[in-house]
N, C-alpha and C positions, 0 to 999 in steps of 0.2 A: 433630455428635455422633458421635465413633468415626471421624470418616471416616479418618484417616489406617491405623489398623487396616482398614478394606477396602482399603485401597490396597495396603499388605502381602500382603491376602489376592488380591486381582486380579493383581497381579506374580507373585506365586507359581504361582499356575493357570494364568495362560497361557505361561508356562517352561514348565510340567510338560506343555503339550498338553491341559488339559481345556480342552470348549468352554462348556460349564456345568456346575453344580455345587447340593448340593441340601444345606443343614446341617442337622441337627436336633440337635446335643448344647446343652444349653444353653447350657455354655461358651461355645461359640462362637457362640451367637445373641446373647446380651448382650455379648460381645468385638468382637464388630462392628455391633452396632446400637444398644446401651446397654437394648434392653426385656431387661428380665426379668419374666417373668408370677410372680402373686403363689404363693405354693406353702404358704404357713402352713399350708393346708386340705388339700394334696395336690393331685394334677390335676385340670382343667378336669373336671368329670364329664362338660360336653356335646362336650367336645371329642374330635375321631376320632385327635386327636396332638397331641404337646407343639410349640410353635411351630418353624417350620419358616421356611428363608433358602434362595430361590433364587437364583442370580446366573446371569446371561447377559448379554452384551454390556457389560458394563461395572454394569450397572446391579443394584441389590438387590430383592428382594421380598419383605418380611417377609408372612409367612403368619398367620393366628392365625382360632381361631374368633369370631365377631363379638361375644361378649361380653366380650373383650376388646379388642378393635379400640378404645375408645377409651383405652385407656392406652396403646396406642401408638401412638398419632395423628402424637408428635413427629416421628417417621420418616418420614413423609409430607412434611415440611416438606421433609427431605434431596435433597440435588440429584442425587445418585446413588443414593436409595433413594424407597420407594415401599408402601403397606400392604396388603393382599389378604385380605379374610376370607370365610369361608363360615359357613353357618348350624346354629347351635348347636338350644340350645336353641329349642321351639317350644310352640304349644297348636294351632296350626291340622293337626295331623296326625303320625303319629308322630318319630318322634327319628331322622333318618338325617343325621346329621353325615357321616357316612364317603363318601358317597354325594354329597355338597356338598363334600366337599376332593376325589374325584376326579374332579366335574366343573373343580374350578379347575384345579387340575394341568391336567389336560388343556389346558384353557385356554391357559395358562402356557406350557405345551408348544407348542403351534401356533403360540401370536406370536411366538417366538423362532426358529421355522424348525426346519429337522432339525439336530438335534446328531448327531455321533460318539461324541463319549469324553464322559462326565455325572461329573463327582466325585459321590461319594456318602456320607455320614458314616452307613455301615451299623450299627454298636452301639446309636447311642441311635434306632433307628427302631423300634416294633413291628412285629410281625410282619407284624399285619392293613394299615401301613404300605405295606410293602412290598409286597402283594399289590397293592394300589392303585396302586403305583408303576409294575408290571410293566403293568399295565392300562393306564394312561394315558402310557405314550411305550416300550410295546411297539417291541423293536428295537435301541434303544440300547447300548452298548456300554458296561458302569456301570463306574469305577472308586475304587476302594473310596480315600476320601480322609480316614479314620479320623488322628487323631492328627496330621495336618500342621500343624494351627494352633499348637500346644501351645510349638515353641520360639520363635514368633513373640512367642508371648502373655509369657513373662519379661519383659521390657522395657517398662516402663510407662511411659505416655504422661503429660504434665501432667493430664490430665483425667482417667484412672483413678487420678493417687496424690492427687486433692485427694478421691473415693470411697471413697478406702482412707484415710485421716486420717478421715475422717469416721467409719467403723467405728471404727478403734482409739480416738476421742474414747469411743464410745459403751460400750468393752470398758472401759477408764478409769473410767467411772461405774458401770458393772456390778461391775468389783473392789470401788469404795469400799462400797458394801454390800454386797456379800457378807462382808466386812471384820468392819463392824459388825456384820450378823447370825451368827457366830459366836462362839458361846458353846455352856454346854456346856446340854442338854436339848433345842437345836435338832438339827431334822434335816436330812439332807443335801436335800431337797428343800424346806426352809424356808428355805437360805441360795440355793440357786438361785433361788425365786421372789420372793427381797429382788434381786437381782440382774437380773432378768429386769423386774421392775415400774420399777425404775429408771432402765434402759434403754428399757423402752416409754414411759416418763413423758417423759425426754430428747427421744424420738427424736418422740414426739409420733402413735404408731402401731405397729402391731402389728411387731415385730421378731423371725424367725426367730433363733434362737441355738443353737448349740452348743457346748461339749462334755463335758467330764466335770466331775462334781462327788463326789468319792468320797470317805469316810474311811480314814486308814489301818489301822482292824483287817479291814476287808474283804481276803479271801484274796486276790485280786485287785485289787488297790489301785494299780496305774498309771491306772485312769480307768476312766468308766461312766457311765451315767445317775444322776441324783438320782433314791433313792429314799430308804426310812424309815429309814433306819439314823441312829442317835439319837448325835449328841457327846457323849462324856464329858468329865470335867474332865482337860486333858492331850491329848487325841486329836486326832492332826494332819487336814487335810482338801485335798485339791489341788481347787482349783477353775480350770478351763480353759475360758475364753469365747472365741466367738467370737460376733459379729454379722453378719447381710446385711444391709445396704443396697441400695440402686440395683443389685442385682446381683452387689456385690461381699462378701468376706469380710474380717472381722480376725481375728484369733489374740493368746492370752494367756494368762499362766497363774502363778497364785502358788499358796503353799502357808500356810497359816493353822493356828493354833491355839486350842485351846479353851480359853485360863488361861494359864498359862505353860508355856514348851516345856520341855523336859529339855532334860538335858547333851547325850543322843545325835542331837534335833532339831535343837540348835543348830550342833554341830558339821556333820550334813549339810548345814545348809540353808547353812551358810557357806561346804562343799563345793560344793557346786551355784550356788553365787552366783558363786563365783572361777571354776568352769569358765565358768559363761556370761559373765565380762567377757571371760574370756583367747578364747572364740571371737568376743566383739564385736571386740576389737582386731587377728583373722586378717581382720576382712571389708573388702574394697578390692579393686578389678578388676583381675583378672589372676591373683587367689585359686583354687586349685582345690578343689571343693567335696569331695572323699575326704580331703583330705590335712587339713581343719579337721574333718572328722569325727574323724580318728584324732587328733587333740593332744588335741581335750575327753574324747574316751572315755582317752585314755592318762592325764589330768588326772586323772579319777576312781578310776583302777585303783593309780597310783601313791598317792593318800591313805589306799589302804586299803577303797575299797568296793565294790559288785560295778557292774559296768557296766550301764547301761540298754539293754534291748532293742528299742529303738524308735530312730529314726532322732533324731540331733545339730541337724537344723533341714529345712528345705523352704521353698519360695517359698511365694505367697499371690497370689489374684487373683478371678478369677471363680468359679474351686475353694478349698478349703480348703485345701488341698495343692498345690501347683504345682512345677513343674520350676522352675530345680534343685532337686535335694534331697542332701541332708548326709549320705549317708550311705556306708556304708565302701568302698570301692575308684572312687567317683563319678570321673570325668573332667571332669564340669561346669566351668567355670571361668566364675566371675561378672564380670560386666559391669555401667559403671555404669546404674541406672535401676531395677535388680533390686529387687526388696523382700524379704526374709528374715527368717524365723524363727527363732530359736537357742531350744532346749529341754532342756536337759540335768536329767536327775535320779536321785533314790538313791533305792530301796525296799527294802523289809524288809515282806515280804508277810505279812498276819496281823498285823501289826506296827504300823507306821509308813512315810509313804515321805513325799518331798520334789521337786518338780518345778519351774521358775522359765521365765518365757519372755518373751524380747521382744522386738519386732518391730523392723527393719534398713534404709533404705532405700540402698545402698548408690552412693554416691555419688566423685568422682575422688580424692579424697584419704584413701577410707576407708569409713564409716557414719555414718548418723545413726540416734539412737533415735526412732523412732515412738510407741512406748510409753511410759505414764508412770506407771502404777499402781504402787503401795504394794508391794512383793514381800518386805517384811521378817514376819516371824513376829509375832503376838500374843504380848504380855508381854514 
């Protein structure tokens, strides 16, 4: 599971001269061990940190406080990895998690001998973390190894894109209702949780999701949370899902109506249709990701409508967002394996707006569509 991403990640580190290394962003915890701890609810409350990956000599050690230990049992199986927890939750005496992850560490620390140079993925650690950190391998020379995995992680492995098909299945079923519950006296958080119930029904379990579900008379109508704002007869509505799975993200996004669209609906939405083919047909390796920004944004300015202030597409993976991204002056240039986003759209804030998106796996001769949901207008 993942192993060829540590292998990436152990080639990299020991180039660079680290002798060990210590991850906490989640990213890169599920980019190289596939656990992702469940997050619906928000953090472990007993936990003193969000899961934590040390590597030294070759080998991994997934960290986690023991009421999760057994969801990531499978890691244990791995022949270069291995599970380590401390004690969470108790009734035999008070609550000192923090106090049980720095005796591990510590631990952790002694069997692998004296290190020099330690990577450290400093952002995603708390504070009270890193006091603990200092405490238990006092001495070390730390160096900050923030952001190194990030151009590794573009290029998807068989095993992350059959992850990612599995979301985008799940955002496919989330459109088809959000679809049908659009009509006019629903509201924008009646069509998200037709969309949300359908996707937990699918997936058979609770499924984080996001992202916008707005109507277009909100002054702000590029995207938001569902809330009470009520469809009228006519009123356009962007709905933008994505789902987690296993860790991973999809991304998607149609634009719906409530009855039949107008003239000036149909005409954007047919705008924003033709940019996003004419950017599926730039994507093929060797493509440079600035230069397909500027044809779709130049697509939209040339029919006449105001450009969108948000970036032309972005990767997807264990983030929502991932390198590359689409937007203006980018030097990225895509490779096959990539997965991508294309999003282009027109708004008239107060108004109406129109958003379209779908997902790219880009492959030696081109792209393929990932997505399959319905992205034509109501009526």
């Amino acid at each position: 599971m993942h192993r060829p991403q540590r292998e990436q990640a152990h080639a990299l580190l020991t180039e660079r001269g680290v002798d060990a290394a210590l991850f906490a962003s989640p990213a890169s915890i599920t980019w190289l061990t596939g656990f992702a701890a469940p997050v619906q609810t928000g953090a472990n409350p007993f936990a003193a940190a969000p899961p934590l990956l040390w590597w030294a000599d070759g080998k991994f050690t997934l960290i986690v406080v023991d009421g999760l230990a057994p969801l990531a049992a499978a890691f244990d199986a791995e022949e270069d990895g291995r599970v380590a927890s401390y004690r969470g939750y108790t009734i035999d005496g008070p609550i000192d998690s923090a106090r049980h992850l720095r005796e591990l560490l510590q631990a952790l620390w002694s069997a692998h001998g004296e290190r020099q140079h330690i990577g450290m993925e400093s952002a995603a650690l708390p504070a009270a973390v890193t006091g603990l950190l200092a405490g238990a391998m006092g001495g070390a020379r730390w160096v900050v190894i923030d952001g190194w995995l990030a151009p590794l992680r573009m290029v998807k492995t068989a095993e992350e894109l059959a992850k990612l098909r599995e979301n985008f299945r799940l955002t496919d079923i989330g459109h088809a209702a959000a679809r049908a519950a659009v009509v006019a006296g629903a509201r924008e958080i009646d069509v998200w949780e037709a969309a949300r119930t359908a996707v937990e029904q699918a997936a058979g379990c609770r499924v984080p999701m996001g992202n916008d579900c707005a109507v277009g008379y909100r002054q702000e109508n590029i995207g938001g949370w569902p809330l009470d704002f009520v469809l009228r007869d006519g009123d356009s509505i962007i709905v933008d899902l994505s789902t987690i799975r296993h860790g991973y993200w999809s991304d998607s996004c149609a634009t719906y109506v409530a009855g039949a669209p107008s003239e000036r609906q149909r005409a954007i939405h047919r705008v924003a249709s033709e940019a996003l083919a004419l950017g599926a047909g730039l994507l093929r390796p060797g493509a440079v990701a600035g230069e397909i920004d500027r044809q779709v944004r130049a697509f939209i300015a040339d029919a006449g409508y105001p450009v969108y202030p948000h970036h032309t597409g972005h990767g997807v993976g264990v983030t929502g967002h991932e390198a590359p991204r689409l937007i203006p002056g980018s030097t990225a240039v895509l490779e096959a394996g990539m997965v991508i986003l294309l999003e282009p759209g027109i708004y008239f804030p107060g108004e109406t707006g129109v958003r379209v998106e779908d997902a790219f796996l880009i492959v030696e001769d081109g792209a393929q569509r990932l997505t399959t949901h319905d992205k034509s207008l109501n009526g």
